[in-house]
N, C-alpha and C positions, 0 to 999 in steps of 0.2 A: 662698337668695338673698343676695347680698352686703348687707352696709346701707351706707349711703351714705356711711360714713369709710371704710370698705373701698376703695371702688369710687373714692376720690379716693387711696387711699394711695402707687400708681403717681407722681403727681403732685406729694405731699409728698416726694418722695422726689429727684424733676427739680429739683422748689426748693432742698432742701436741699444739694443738689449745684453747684446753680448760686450760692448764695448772694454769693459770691466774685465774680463780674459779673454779678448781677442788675442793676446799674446802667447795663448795657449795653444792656439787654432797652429794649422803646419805653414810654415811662410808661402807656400805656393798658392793655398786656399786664400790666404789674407790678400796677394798678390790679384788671383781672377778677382774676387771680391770687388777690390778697390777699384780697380778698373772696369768693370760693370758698371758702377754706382759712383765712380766719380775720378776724373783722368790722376794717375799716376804722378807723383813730383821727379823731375828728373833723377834726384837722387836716389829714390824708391828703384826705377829704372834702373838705371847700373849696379845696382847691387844685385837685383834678381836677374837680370844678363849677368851677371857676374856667376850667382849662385848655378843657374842654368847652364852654364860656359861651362863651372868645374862638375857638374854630375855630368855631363856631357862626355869630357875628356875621364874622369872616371869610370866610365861607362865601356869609352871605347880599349883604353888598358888592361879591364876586363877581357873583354870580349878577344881582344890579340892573345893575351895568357891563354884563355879558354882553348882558342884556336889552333895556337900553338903545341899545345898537351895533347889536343886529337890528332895533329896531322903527323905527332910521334909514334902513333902506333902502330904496331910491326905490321909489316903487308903480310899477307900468308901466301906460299909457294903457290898454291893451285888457282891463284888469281892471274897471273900473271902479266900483261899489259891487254886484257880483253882484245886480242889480236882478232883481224875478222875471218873466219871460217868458210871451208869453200862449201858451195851449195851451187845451187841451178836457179836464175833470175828469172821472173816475169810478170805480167801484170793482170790483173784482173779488176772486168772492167762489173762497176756494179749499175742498181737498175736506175740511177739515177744521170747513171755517165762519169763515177768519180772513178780511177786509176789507183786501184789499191797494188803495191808492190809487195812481191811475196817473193820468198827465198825457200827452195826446198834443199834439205839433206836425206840422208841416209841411202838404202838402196830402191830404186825409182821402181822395179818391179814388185817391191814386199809386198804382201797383200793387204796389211792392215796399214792406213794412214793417222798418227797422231795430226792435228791441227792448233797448233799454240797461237792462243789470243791474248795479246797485252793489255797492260792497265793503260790510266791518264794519266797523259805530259810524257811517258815514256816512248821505245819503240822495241821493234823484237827483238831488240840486241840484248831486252834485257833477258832474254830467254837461254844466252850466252851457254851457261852449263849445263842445261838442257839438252842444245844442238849439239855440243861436244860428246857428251857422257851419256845421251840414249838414244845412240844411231841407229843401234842394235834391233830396235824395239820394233822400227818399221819404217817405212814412208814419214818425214815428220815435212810438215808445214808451215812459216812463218809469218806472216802479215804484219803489215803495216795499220794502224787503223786510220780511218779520213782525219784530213787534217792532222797526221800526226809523220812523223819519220822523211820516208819518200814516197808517201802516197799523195794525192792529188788534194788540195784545198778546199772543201765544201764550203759550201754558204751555212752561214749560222744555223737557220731553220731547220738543215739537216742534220746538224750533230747532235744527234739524240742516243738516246740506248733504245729506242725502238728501232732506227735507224741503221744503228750497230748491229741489231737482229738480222735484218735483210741483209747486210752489208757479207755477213759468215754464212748466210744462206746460197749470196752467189759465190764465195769463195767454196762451198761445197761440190757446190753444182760445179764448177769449173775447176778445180786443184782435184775432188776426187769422187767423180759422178759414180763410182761403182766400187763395191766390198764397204767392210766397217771402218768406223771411223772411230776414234777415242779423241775426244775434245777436252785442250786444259786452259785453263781461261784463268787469271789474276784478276785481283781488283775489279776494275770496268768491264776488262776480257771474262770475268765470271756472271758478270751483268749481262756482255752480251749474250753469252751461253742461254741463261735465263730468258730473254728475249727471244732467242731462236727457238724454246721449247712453249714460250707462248703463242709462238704466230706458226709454229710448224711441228706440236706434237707429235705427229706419225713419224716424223724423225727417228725418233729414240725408242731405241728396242730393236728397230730394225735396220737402218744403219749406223745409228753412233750409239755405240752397245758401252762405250765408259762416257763417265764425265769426272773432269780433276775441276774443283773450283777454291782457288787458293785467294785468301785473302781477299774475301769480296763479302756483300751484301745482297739480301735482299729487299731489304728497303728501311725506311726510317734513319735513314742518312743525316736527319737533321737533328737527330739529337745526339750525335756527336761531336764532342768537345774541341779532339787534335791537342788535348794535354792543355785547352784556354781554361782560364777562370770562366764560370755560365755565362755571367754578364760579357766576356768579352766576347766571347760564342755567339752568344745570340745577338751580339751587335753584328760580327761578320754574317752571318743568315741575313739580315735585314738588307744589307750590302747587297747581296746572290742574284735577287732580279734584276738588277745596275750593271751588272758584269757586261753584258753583251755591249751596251752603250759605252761603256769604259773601253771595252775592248780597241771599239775603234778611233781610240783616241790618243794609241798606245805608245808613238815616238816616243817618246822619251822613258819611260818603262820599259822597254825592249832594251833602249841603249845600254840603261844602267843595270836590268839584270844580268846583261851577258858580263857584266865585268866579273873578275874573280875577285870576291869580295869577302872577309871572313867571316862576316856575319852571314855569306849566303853560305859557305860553309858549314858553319854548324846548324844552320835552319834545317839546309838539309840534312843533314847527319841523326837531327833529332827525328824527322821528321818520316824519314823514311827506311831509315834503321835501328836495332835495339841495342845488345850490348858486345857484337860481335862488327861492327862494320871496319873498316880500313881506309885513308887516303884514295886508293885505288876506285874501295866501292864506291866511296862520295863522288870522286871523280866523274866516274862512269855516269851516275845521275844527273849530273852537275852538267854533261857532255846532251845526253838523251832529253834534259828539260831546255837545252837551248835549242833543240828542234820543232820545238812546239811555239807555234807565235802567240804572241799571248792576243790576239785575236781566236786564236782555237782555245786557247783557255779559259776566256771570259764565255766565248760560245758554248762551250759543254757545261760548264758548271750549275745552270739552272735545271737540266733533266737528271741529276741526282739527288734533288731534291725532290722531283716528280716519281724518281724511281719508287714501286711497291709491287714487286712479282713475288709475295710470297705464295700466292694462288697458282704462279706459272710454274711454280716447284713440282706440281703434280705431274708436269709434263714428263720427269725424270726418274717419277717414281718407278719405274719399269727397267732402270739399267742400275749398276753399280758406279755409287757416288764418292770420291777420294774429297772430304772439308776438311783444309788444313787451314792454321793460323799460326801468327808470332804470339807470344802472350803480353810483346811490347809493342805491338799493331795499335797505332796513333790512331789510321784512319779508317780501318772497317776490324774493329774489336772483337775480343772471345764472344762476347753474347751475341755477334750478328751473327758467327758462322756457325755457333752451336745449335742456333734457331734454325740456320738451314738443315746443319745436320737430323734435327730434332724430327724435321716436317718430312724426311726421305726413308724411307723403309730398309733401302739395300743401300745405306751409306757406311762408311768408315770414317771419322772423326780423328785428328790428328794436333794437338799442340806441339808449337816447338820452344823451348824454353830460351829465355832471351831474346828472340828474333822479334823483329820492328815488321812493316808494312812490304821491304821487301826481300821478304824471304827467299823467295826464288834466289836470291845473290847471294844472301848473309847468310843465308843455312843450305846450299845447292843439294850435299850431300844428303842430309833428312829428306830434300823436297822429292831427290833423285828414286830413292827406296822406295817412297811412300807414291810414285811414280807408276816404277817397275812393278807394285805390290796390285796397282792398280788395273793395270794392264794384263796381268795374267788373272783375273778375275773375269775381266771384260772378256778376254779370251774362250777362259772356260764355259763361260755362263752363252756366250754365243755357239759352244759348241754344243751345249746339251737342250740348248734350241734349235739344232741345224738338222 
């Protein structure tokens, strides 16, 4: 086995050669260099603490400016302080024993049930204009999913998306054992959808006669970027399998995400909206991702990478399919939902211009139509089967 001057000697060798314009090289490069290859003079030291100290405090001036520019922007009227809405509590329990909490609205006799399934890190509050603005529609449904909101904490090994499958299968069986169902599922929530039509096909057709699947995947999750350089991508993927062990290690990461910080701020702001969000919507994220321990975060993050149901699509070929997306969707892109739409025979395909990952907030009113457009479809088409 080489020893460790060996294995640098390659390198001794670049330097020595380059000595003649090392001066050329960026001070930071020069900086790990020398300190590799041979300790640092004090004075070397405080100047690059020094150099380091002002890109630092340059950095954070920035980012206050930044911050500051976004948290000006105007709230819009129909947002309002996401005040909570009345509905009917209760729980539902799955086949594992976990306590998924659910909220229903509209009228409890309708005959048609919608059932809304949320993304990761969120809860169903982000379904907010949804509950409000399509009461009308029917029976609507909202869950919490494991580990997420106010449903019950699972053990790692179960937060999966096949998991999630079963999970919407007893919320079926229990919130609405009898008539059609119309299922809209985001992000994860469109995952699970996928999931429940692979482990329970005969589903679809004959009782859940729509499916909305907004902002979601069906697989190859890994080769999206979230707007990183490749390299820095494919560093975080390398990271993915570490998450679970991370997770439990999490004090001090929990502390500091909950603070309101402006860089978590705009992280989120990029990250889960496009060129419409506001203060309020950041907010509202900002609120819904402190409910998520980041033990449930580090937990779910490896079965998205597992995730690949484009075969379980076939399960849905049989109802009519609402795929919509933002065109500024970070984390599940135009090409993953076009692919689903692509593989579905009775779907509807929907861009919204500008909107980010979550649409459902930043564009309510598009997601709302393209809803309503859905449902009397699902409607019709169970009627000239009946």
């Amino acid at each position: 086995m080489l020893s460790a001057v060996e294995r640098l000697a390659p390198l001794r060798i670049l330097v020595s050669r380059r000595r003649a314009t090392v001066r050329d090289w960026p001070p930071i490069v020069t900086f790990v260099l020398r300190t590799a290859l041979q300790r640092p003079t004090p004075l070397e030291v405080v100047a690059y603490g020094a150099s380091l100290a002002a890109g630092l405090v340059s950095g954070i001036r920035l980012e206050h400016a930044l911050v500051r520019r976004r948290r000006r922007r105007r709230e819009r009227p129909a947002e309002a302080a996401f005040e909570p809405l009345p509905g009917r509590e209760y729980a539902v329990i799955t086949t594992d024993g976990i306590s998924l909490h659910v909220e229903e609205a509209g009228d409890p006799d309708a005959a048609l049930t919608l059932v809304y399934v949320h993304g990761f890190t969120v809860t169903q509050e982000c379904w907010w204009f949804q509950r409000r603005d399509l009461s009308d529609l029917g029976r609507a449904a909202f869950y919490d999913q494991r580990s997420h909101g106010r449903s019950g904490r699972a053990d790692a090994s179960s937060c999966t998306i096949q998991q999630l499958g079963e999970d919407l299968h007893s919320v079926l069986d229990q919130c609405a054992p009898t008539g059609p169902v119309v299922l809209v599922g985001h992000s994860m929530g469109g995952m699970t959808i996928m999931a429940l039509a692979e482990q329970h096909p005969e589903l679809f057709g004959e009782r859940v006669i729509g499916v909305a699947l907004l902002a979601t995947s069906s697989g190859e999750l890994a080769t999206v970027t979230i707007g990183l350089p490749a390299l820095a991508s494919k560093a975080l993927l390398h990271l993915v399998p570490l998450a679970p062990q991370a997770g439990r290690r999490s004090q001090l990461i929990e502390q500091r995400r909950r603070e309101d910080t402006d860089i978590g701020y705009v992280l989120t702001d990029r990250i889960a909206y496009g060129q419409h969000s506001s203060p309020t919507l950041v907010g509202l994220m900002q609120r819904m991702f402190a409910q998520c321990s980041i033990e449930a975060f580090t937990a779910f993050l490896p079965t998205f990478y597992d995730h690949n149901r484009r075969e379980a699509l076939a399960g849905l070929s049989a109802v009519p399919v609402l795929v919509l997306v933002g065109d500024n969707d970070l984390l599940t892109p135009y090409e993953h939902n076009r692919a689903i739409a692509d593989e579905l025979p009775h779907s509807t395909f929907a861009l919204v211009p500008g909107a980010g990952h979550m649409v459902i907030l930043e564009e309510p009113g598009r997601v709302n139509v393209a809803v309503r457009s859905l449902v009397r479809r699902a409607l019709a088409g169970a009627g000239s089967h009946s």
